[in-house]
N, C-alpha and C positions, 0 to 999 in steps of 0.2 A: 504494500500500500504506500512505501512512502517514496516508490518511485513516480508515483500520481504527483506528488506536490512538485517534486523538481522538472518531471516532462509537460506538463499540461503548460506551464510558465514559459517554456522555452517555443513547443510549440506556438504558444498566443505569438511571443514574438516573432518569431521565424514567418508564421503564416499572415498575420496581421500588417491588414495593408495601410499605410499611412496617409493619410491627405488633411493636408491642414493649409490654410493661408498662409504659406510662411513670408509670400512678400506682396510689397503692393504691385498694383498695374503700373506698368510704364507710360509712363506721358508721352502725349505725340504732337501735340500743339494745342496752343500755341505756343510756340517754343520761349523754354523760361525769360525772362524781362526782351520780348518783342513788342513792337506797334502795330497792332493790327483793327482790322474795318469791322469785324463778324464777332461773335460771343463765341464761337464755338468751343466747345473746351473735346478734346477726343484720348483716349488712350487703348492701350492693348491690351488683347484679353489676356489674364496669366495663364502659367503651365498648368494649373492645377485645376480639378475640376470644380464646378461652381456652384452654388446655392441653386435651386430650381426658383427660386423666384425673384424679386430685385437683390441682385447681387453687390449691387455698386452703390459706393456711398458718393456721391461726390460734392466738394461745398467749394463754394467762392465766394469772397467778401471783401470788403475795399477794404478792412482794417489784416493786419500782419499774424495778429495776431488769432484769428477765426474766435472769439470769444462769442457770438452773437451772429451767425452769417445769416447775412440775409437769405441766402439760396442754399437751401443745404436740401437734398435730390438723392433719394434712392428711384435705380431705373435697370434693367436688364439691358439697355443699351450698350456701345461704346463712345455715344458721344453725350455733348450734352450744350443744349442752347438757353442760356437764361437771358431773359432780357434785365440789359445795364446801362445804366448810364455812361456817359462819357469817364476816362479817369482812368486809374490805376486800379486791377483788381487780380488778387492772387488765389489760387485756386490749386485743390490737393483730391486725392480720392483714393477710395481703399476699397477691396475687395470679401466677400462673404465664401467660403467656401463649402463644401458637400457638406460637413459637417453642422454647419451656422457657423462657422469662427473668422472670426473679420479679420483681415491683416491690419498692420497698421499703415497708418497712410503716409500716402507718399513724400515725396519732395513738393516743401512748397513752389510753385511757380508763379509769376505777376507776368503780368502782361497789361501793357498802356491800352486803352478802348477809346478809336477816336471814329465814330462815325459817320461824324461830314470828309466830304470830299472836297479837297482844294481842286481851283480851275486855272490850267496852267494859265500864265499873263503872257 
């Protein structure tokens, strides 16, 4: 009997398959402190497999510090469009995986948001 307690343990490990979030998705753009025209914020899905349902946590807010964001968006997407004002807005997002366990979230990014268009003179 008390080769039950040493083999059952080792089997778990040996057969036990692991999946866990262990990172966040990779940002795709806007590429970290750029000027751009569109809100879009996009990244890549990870290696691991995902949550069945919104997987993605993503926030962006004009403050550095995400205390309060105004946009903060779970979505099964890879992108994600909030509408912003003109300005300065940084933006991060993390991932849910099979198990529910979230990564931790990314790299902050900012990116400047100027939606008029100059006319060349």
């Amino acid at each position: 009997m008390w080769w039950k307690i040493l083999v059952f343990p080792i089997l778990f490990l040996f057969f036990a398959k692991s999946i866990s979030a262990i990172s966040a998705p990779t940002q795709i753009s806007p590429v970290n402190d750029s000027s751009i025209s569109s809100s879009t914020v996009t990244w890549q899905t990870p290696s691991y497999e995902l949550y069945s349902g919104n997987a993605y946590r993503v926030q962006v807010d004009d403050e550095i510090t995400f205390t309060n964001p105004p946009k903060d968006y779970y979505t099964t997407n890879t992108s994600y469009t909030p509408t912003l004002t003109d300005g300065t807005w940084h933006w991060r997002i993390k991932a849910k995986d099979s198990t529910g366990t979230w990564s931790e979230w990314s790299s902050r990014w900012s990116f400047i948001l100027s939606n008029t268009t100059s006319s060349p003179s």
